[in-house]
BANUVO-233834 format. One record per residue (C-alpha): residue number from 1; residue in one letter; x, y, z. Coordinates in steps of 0.5 Angstrom, whole numbers. Layout:
% BANUVO-233834
k,r,px,py,pz
NUM,A,X,Y,Z;
...
% end
This chain:
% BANUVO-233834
k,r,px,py,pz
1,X,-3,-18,23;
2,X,-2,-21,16;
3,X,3,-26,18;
4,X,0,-29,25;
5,X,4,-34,27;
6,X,11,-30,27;
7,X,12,-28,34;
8,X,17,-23,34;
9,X,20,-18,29;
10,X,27,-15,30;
11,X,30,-10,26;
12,X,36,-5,26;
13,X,37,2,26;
14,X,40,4,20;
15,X,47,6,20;
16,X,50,13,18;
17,X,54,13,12;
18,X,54,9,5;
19,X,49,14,3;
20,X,45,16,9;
21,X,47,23,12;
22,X,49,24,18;
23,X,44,29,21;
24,X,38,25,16;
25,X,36,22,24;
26,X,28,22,22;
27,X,27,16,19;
28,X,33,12,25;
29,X,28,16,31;
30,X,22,12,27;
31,X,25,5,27;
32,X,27,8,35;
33,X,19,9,37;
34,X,17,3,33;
35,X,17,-2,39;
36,X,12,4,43;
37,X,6,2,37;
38,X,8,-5,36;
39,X,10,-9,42;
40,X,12,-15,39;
41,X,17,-12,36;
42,X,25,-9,38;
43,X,30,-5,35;
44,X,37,-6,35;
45,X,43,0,35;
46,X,49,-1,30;
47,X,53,5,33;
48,X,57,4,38;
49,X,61,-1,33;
50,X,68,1,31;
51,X,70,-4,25;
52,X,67,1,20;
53,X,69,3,13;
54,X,65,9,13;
55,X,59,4,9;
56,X,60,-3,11;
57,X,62,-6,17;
58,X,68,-11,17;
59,X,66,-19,20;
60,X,71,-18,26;
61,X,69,-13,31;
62,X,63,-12,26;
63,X,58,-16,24;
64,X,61,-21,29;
65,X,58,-15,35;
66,X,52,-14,30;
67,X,51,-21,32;
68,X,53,-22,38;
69,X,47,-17,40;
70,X,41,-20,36;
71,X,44,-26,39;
72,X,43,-24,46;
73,X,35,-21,45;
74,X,33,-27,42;
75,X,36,-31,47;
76,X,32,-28,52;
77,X,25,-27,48;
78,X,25,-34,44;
79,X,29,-38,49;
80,X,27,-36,56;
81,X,34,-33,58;
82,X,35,-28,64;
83,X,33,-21,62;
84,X,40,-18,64;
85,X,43,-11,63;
86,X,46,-10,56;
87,X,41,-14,53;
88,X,37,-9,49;
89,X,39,-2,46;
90,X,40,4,51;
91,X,34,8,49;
92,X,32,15,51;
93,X,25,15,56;
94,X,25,24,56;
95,X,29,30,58;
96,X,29,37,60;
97,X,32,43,61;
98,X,36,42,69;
99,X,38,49,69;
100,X,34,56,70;
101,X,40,58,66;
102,X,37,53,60;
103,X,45,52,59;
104,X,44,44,62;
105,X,39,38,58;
106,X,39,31,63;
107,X,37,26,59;
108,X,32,20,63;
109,X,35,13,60;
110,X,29,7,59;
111,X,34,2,62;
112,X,35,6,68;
113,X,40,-1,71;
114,X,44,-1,64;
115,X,51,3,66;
116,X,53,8,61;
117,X,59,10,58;
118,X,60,17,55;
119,X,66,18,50;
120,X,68,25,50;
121,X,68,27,43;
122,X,61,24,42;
123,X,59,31,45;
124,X,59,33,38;
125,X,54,28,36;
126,X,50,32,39;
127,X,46,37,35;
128,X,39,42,38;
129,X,35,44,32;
130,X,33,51,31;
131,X,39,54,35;
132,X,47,56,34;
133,X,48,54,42;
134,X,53,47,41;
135,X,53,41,45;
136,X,60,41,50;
137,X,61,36,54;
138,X,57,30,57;
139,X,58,25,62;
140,X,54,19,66;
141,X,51,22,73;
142,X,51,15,79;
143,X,43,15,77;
144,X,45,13,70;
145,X,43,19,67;
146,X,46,23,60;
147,X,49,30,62;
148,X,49,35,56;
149,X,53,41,58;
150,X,51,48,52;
151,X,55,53,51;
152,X,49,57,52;
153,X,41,59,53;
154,X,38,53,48;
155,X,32,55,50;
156,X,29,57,44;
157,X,32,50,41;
158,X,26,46,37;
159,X,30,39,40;
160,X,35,35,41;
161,X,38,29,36;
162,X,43,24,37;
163,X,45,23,30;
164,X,52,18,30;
165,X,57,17,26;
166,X,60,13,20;
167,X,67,9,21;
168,X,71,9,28;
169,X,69,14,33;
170,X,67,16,40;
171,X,60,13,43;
172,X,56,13,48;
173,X,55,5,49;
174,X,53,0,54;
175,X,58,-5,58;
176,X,57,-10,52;
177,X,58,-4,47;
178,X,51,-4,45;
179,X,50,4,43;
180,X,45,9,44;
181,X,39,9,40;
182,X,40,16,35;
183,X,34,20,36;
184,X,31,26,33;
185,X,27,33,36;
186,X,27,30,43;
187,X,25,35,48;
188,X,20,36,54;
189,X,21,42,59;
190,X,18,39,64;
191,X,18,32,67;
192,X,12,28,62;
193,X,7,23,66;
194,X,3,17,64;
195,X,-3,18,61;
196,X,-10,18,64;
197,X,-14,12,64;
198,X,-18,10,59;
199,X,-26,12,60;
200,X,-33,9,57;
201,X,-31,2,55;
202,X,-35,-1,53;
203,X,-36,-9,51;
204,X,-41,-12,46;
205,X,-43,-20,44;
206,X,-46,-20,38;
207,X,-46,-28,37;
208,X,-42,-34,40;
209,X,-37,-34,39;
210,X,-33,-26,39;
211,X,-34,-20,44;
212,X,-33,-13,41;
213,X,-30,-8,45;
214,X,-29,0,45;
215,X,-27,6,49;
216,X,-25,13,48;
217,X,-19,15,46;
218,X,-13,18,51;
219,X,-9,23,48;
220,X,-2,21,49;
221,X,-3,14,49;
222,X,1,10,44;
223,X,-2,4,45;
224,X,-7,0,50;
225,X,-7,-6,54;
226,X,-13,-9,55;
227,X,-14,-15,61;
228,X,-20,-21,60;
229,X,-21,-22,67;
230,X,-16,-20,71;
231,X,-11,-22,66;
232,X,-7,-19,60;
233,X,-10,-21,54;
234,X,-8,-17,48;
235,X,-5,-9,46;
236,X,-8,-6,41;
237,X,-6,2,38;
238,X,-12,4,37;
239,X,-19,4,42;
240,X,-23,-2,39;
241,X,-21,-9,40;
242,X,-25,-15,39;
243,X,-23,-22,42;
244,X,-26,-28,38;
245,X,-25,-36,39;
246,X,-29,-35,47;
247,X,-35,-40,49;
248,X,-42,-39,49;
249,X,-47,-38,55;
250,X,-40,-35,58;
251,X,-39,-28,62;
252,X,-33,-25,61;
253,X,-30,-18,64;
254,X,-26,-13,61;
255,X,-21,-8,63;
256,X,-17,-2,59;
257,X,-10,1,60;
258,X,-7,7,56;
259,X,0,6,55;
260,X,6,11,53;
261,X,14,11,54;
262,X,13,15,62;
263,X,8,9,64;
264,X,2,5,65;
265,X,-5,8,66;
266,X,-9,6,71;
267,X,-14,1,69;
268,X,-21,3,67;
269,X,-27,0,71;
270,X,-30,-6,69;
271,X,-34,-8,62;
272,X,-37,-15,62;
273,X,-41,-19,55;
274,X,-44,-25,56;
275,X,-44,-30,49;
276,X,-51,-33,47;
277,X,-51,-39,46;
278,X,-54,-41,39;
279,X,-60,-44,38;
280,X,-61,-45,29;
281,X,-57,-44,24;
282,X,-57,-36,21;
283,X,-60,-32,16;
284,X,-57,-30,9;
285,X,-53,-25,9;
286,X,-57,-18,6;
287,X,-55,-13,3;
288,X,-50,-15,0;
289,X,-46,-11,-4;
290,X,-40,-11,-10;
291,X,-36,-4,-12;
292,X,-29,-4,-16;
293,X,-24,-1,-12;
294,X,-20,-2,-19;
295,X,-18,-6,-25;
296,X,-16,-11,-21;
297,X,-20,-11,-14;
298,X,-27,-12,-12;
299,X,-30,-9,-5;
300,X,-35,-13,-2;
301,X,-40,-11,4;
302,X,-47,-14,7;
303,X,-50,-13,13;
304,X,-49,-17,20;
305,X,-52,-22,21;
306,X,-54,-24,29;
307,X,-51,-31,32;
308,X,-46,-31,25;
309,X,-39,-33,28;
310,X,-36,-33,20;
311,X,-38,-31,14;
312,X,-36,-35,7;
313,X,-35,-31,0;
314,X,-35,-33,-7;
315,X,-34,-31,-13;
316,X,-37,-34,-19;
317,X,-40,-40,-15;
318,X,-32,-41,-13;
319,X,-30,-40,-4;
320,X,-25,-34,-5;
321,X,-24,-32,3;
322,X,-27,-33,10;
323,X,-28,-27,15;
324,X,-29,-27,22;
325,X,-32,-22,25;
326,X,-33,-17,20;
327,X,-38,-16,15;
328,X,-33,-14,10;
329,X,-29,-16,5;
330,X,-23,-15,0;
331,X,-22,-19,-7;
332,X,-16,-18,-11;
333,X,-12,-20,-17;
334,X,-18,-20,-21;
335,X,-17,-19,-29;
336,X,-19,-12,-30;
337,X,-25,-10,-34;
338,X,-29,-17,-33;
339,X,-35,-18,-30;
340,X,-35,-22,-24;
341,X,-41,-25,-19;
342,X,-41,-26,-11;
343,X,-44,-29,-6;
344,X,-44,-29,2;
345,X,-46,-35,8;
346,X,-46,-33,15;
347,X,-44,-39,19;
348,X,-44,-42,27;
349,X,-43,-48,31;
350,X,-50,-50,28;
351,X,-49,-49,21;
352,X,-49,-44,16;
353,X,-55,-41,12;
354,X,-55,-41,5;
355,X,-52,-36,0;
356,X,-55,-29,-1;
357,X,-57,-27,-7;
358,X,-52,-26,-13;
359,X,-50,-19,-14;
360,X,-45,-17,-21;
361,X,-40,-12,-21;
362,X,-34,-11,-27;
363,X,-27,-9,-25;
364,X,-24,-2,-27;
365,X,-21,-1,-34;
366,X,-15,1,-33;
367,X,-13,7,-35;
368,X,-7,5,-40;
369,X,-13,3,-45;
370,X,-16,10,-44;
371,X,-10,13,-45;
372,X,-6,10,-50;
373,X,-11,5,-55;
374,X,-6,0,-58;
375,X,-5,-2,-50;
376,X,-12,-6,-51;
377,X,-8,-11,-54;
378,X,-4,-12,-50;
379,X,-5,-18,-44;
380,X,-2,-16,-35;
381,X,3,-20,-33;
382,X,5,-18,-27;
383,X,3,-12,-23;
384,X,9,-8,-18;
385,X,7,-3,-13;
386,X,13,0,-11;
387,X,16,1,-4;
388,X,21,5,-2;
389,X,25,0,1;
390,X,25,-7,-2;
391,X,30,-13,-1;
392,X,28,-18,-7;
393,X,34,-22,-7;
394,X,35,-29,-4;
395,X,30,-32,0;
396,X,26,-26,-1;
397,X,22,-26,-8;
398,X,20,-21,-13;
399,X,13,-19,-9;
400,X,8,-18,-15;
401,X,2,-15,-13;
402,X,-1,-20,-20;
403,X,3,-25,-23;
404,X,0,-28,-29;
405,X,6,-31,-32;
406,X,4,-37,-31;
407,X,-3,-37,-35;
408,X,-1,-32,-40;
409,X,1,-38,-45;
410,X,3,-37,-52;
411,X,9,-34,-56;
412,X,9,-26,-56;
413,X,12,-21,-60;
414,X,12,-15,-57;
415,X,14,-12,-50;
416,X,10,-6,-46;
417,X,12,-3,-40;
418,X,7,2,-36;
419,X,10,6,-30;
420,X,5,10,-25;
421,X,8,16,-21;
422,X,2,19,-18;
423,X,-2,24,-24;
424,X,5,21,-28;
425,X,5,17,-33;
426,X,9,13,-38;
427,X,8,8,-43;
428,X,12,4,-47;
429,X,12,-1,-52;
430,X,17,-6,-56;
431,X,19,-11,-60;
432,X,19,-17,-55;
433,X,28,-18,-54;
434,X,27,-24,-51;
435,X,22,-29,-52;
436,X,21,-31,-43;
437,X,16,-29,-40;
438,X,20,-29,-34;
439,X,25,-25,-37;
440,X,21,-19,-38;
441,X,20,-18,-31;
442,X,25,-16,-25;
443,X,31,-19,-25;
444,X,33,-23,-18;
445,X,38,-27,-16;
446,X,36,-34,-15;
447,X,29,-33,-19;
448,X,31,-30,-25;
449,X,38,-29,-27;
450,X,37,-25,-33;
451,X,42,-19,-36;
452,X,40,-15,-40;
453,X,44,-9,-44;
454,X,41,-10,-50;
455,X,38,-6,-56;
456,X,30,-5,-58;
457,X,27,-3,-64;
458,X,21,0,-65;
459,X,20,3,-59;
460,X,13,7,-58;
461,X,13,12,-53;
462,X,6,15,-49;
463,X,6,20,-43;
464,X,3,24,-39;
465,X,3,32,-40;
466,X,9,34,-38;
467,X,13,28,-36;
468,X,18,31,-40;
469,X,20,25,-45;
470,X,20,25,-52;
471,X,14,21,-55;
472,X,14,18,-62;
473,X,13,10,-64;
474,X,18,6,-68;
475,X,23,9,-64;
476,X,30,6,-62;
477,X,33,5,-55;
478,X,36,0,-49;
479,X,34,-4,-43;
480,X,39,-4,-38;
481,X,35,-10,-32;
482,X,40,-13,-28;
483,X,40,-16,-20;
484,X,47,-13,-19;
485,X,51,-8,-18;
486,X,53,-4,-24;
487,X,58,1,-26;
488,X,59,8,-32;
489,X,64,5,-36;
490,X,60,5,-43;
491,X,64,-2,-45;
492,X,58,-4,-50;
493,X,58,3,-54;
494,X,51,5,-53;
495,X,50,12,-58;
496,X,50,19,-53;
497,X,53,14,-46;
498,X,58,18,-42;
499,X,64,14,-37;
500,X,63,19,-32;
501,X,55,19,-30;
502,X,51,12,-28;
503,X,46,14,-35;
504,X,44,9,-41;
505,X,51,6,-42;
506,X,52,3,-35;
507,X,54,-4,-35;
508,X,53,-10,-29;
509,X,58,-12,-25;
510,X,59,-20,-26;
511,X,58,-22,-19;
512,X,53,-27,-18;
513,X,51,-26,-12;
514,X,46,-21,-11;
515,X,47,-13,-11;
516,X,44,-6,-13;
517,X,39,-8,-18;
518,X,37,-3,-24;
519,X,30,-4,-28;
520,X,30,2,-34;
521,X,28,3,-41;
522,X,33,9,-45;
523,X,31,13,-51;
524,X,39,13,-53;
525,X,37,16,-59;
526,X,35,23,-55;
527,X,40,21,-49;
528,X,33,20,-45;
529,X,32,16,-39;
530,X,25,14,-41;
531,X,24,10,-33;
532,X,28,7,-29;
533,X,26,3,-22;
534,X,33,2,-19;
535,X,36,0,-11;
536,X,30,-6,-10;
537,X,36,-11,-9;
538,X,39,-10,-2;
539,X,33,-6,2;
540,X,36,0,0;
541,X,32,8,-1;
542,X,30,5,-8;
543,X,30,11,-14;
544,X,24,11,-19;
545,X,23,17,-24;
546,X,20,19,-31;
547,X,25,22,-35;
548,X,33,24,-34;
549,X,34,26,-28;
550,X,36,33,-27;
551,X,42,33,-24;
552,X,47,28,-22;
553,X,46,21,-25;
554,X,41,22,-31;
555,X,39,14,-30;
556,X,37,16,-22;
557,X,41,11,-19;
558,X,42,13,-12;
559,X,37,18,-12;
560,X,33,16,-7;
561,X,26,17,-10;
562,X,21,12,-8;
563,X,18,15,-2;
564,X,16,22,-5;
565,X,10,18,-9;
566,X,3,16,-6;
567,X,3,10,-10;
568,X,8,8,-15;
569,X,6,1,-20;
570,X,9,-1,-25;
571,X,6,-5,-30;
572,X,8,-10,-35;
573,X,5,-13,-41;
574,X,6,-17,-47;
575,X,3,-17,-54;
576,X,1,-24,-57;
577,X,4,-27,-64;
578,X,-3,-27,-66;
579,X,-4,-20,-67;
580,X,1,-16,-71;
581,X,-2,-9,-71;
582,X,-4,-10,-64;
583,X,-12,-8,-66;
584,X,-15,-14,-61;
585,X,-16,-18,-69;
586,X,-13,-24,-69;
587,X,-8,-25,-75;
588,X,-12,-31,-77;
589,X,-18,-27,-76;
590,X,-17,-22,-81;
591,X,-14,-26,-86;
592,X,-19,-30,-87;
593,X,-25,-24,-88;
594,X,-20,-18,-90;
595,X,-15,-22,-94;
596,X,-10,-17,-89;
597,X,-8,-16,-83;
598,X,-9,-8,-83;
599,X,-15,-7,-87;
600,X,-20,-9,-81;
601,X,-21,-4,-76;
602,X,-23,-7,-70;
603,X,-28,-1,-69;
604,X,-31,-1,-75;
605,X,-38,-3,-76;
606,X,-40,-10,-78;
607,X,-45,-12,-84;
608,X,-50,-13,-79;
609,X,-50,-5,-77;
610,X,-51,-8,-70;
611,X,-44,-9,-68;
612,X,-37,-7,-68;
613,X,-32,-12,-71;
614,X,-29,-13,-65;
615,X,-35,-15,-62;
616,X,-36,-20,-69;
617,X,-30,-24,-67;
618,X,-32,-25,-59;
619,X,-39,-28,-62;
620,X,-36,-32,-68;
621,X,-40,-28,-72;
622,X,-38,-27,-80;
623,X,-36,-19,-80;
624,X,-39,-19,-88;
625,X,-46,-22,-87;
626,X,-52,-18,-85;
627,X,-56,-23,-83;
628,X,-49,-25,-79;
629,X,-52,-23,-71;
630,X,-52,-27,-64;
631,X,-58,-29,-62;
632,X,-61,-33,-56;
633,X,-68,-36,-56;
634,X,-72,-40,-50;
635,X,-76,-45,-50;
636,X,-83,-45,-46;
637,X,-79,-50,-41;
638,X,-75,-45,-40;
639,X,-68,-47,-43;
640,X,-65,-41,-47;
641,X,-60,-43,-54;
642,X,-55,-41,-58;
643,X,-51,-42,-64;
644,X,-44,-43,-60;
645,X,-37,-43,-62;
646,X,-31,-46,-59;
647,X,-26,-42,-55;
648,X,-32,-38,-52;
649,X,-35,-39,-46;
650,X,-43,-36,-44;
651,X,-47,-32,-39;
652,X,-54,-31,-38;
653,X,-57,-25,-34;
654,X,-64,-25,-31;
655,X,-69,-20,-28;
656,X,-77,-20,-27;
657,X,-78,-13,-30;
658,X,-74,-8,-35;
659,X,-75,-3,-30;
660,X,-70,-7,-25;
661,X,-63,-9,-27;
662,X,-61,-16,-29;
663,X,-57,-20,-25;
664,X,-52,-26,-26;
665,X,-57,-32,-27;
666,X,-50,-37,-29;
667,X,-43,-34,-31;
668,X,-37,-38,-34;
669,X,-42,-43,-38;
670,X,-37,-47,-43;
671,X,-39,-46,-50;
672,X,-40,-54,-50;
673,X,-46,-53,-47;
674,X,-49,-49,-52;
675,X,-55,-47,-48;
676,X,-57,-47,-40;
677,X,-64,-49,-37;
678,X,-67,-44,-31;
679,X,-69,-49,-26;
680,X,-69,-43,-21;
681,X,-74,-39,-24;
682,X,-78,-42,-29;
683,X,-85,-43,-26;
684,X,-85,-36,-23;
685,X,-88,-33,-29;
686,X,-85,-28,-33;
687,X,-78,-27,-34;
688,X,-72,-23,-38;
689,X,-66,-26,-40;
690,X,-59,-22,-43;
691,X,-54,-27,-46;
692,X,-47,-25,-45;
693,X,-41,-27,-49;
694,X,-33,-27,-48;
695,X,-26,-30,-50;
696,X,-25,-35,-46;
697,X,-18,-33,-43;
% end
């Protein structure tokens, strides 16, 4: 749904070795069953394939079959060839026990006219889970059926896996070598059916142009075919569809199916919707409303609006998105803790109405500056959310949640780094140790071809209570971040590195291509990993940790760790050469009105008793006179002035009463304006307005 116009997603099911142990099956029987939930995608088995190191496959007899049997699916998805046995990879449908002595499991295949062969000693690669009983032997029955023999009564066994293996070896395959699916904890006692029919279906036409469709869910049932008169128009995996894009005055029929690997449900009895046909222009959305889902994004919700086939959002007087059907709607990337105005039309084939009326909302803080203060002085550049697989390598680029390395601008000084482990957290800022703004993110082998084994001075270290890592500033220690592959040997002389354990002292291979991939910052001082991000290169498990690992490699190569954490993020920063001591006050600033760059606390108050110095220098204020404040006056033809200063930019905010909250009147106003005239409400009587000033970033 994120990318609508790919057709067809294919994948291969992870090979044992290299790393993935071989009775680690759970995640190989999830990219098994992926095709039952999404049916636009297919899975391809890499056993069956000998030319196998044990880690890699080798190009002849290898990689040549891997191949050669993609190369066959897509032949007939995308270029209309025979669908023909060995196509697809033989995938189990069910099994049972076939004896009352529960010493025998026969195992049902999908593809019932794929013939099979069973080498002998792939027996062993069959394992029952919660039991001693083995698997002895297995054959091919003439109806193409998997024949287990047990060396005993399995009937206390929790399930059935196929688990494969690395490197040369037996298979069960089909004739053009294409092997058995691996599964996991598969076991049925009785022969399974398809689910029953979908009931209370249900189809609604709210307006021209979409039909909504609902009905009860069906236990068992996968996924859900759903027919528009008499024709298969869609699967979805959850019991509610909506079709859009039909035509108006138009009755449409509609018919559900429940789905699952034994078979197709009857259909459902029929629902019909019959479209309106719109006669004006809709009404402004209502009930418009704005809340911050966090420091960089916004959710939006509003009321439906009848006969509106699109609703039209914009933030701060600028289009940002369009939504189809729903009356919801996301925006994200935001700057955190800013103040942002949105509005929402609804539009049809007529037209569309005016804007609803504007509402505010500010973005999160993010929690950094809680917790840490000199972070405040810092600016995001990028925003990472950590997956546990990443390929960024290529074609395929670094996927920054925010990347704000282009409009970050000027010469920094100093370098921050914020990891998120779920309730852990660690922060750590440094003298900058290179002067690209690209530089200081992930590597990647064609973006941002960097190497860094460097040291870095003046490192502050903050954590989260037991994080477990050494805490203090002006702290001495290394980065290692590098696209590669790396390896132990100490050859840079870091203090405390070992030889014989990935940890602070690694150093990177001098392949050019791309690789393993490593993104840690030490306390070699303390012989302590502060952070590291690494395995993000080549779609790998990837490893993230806070701290030294315990066990094995300190630096958690290897380890495997991405996926045990909610939402893991990473954050970067940088501080601006402007401000030294990382207080908010440009250096320029200060020197002017304190003759230092020490001596002002942007906390402090100002002369004037009403504002923090902080808020002096947003306003252009003097922080040493009294009489120094910032000041809005309004003319009776209701325009409002101030005394602007360059570099800033101006909002306003109006309500009819002090009882009722303000809201955004015009935001962004350049400072060149110097005021602003209210043409909206300036013959409605009484009004209050509240000025609003802010860097222009």
């Amino acid at each position: 749904e994120n990318y609508p116009e790919v057709e067809r997603i294919y994948l291969h099911q992870v090979r044992t070795g290299c790393g993935v142990d071989k009775n680690s099956v759970d995640l190989r029987d999830r990219q098994r069953l992926l095709p039952d939930k999404y049916p636009y995608m297919s899975v391809m088995s890499t056993t069956g394939i000998n030319e196998h190191d044990g880690c890699h496959f080798y190009y002849a007899g290898g990689y040549e079959l891997v191949g050669d049997h993609i190369a066959a699916l897509l032949d007939v998805d995308l270029y209309g060839s025979a669908n023909t046995a060995n196509t697809t990879a033989p995938n189990i449908k069910y099994m049972y026990f076939s004896t009352p002595a529960f010493n025998e499991i026969t195992i049902l295949m999908r593809e019932p006219t794929d013939p099979l062969t069973f080498d002998a000693a792939a027996a062993n690669d069959f394992v029952l889970q919660g039991s001693a009983v083995t698997v002895t032997s297995g054959t091919i029955s003439p109806s193409n059926t998997i024949v287990l023999a047990l060396s005993g009564d399995a009937s206390g066994a929790e399930g059935l896996a196929y688990t494969g293996h690395s490197g040369p070896g037996a298979w069960v395959d089909n004739a053009a070598g294409v092997g058995l699916l691996t599964f996991f904890n598969a076991f049925s006692a009785t022969s399974p059916v398809p689910p029953a029919a979908p009931a209370t279906l249900a189809a609604s036409a709210l307006n021209s142009d979409w039909v909504t469709l609902s009905w009860d869910a069906v236990p068992n049932a996968s996924s859900y075919l759903i027919r528009r008169d008499g024709v298969d128009l869609a699967v979805a995996t959850s019991p509610q569809y909506t079709d859009a894009g039909l035509d108006p005055a138009t009755t449409y029929q509609y018919q559900v199916a429940a789905v699952n690997i034994f078979g197709l449900s009857a259909f459902s009895g029929q629902s019909a919707a019959t479209l309106p046909v719109p006669t004006a222009v809709p009404e402004a959305p209502a009930g418009l409303v704005a809340q911050p889902r966090s420091s960089s994004a916004v959710d939006l919700t509003w009321a439906a609006v009848t006969n509106a086939a699109v609703y039209r959002v914009r933030r701060d007087g600028a289009e940002v998105g369009t939504t189809a059907y729903g009356t919801s709607f996301s925006d994200t990337g935001l700057a955190a803790d800013t103040d942002y105005s949105y509005e929402v039309r609804s539009e049809n084939r007529i037209g569309n109405s005016g804007y609803s009326s504007p509402v505010a909302v500010r973005t999160q803080v993010l929690a950094i500056n809680l917790n840490v203060l000199e972070s405040k002085a810092y600016k995001l550049v990028y925003e990472l959310d950590i997956r546990e697989r990443a390929i960024f390598q290529d074609s395929f680029p670094v996927s920054y949640a925010t990347d704000r390395s282009a409009s970050v601008s000027g010469d920094f000084d100093r370098i921050a780094y914020w990891l998120q482990l779920d309730d852990q957290w660690v922060y750590v800022s440094m003298d900058a140790f290179t002067s690209d703004i690209k530089a200081i993110g992930l590597p990647h082998n064609v973006d941002n071809f960097v190497t860094h084994q460097r040291t870095v001075n003046n490192m502050n270290v903050h954590a989260s209570a037991g994080a477990g890592i050494t805490t203090g500033t002006s702290l001495t220690g290394n980065v290692e971040m590098w696209h590669g592959n790396y390896g132990k040997i100490n050859s840079s002389g870091i203090p405390n590195a070992s030889d014989d354990v990935y940890d602070f002292g690694d150093q990177n291979s001098s392949n050019a291509g791309f690789g393993y991939g490593s993104f840690q910052v030490h306390n070699h001082g303390a012989a302590e990993t502060i952070f590291a991000y690494n395995g993000w290169g080549q779609g790998e498990v990837g490893d993230v940790g806070i701290g030294n690992r315990a066990s094995a490699n300190t630096d958690w190569t290897f380890a495997g760790t991405a996926g045990f954490y909610m939402d893991p993020k990473l954050y970067i920063f940088v501080r601006l050469v402007d401000d030294q001591d990382g207080d908010g006050l440009p250096n320029s600033w200060e020197l002017l009105h304190f003759g230092n760059i020490t001596n002002a606390v942007a906390s402090a108050p100002a002369a004037n008793g009403l504002n923090t110095l902080l808020e002096t220098y947003v306003a252009g204020l003097d922080p040493n006179d009294p009489n120094s404040t910032f000041t809005a006056s309004i003319l009776p033809t209701s325009i409002l002035q101030w005394d602007a200063v360059s570099g800033r930019v101006y909002s306003v905010y109006y309500s009819t009463n002090l009882l009722e909250s303000f809201q955004p009147l015009e935001t962004n106003i350049p400072w060149t304006a110097g005021g602003f005239t209210d043409s909206v409400h300036g013959a409605k009587g009484q009004m209050f307005y509240k000025t609003r000033v802010e860097l222009d970033d």
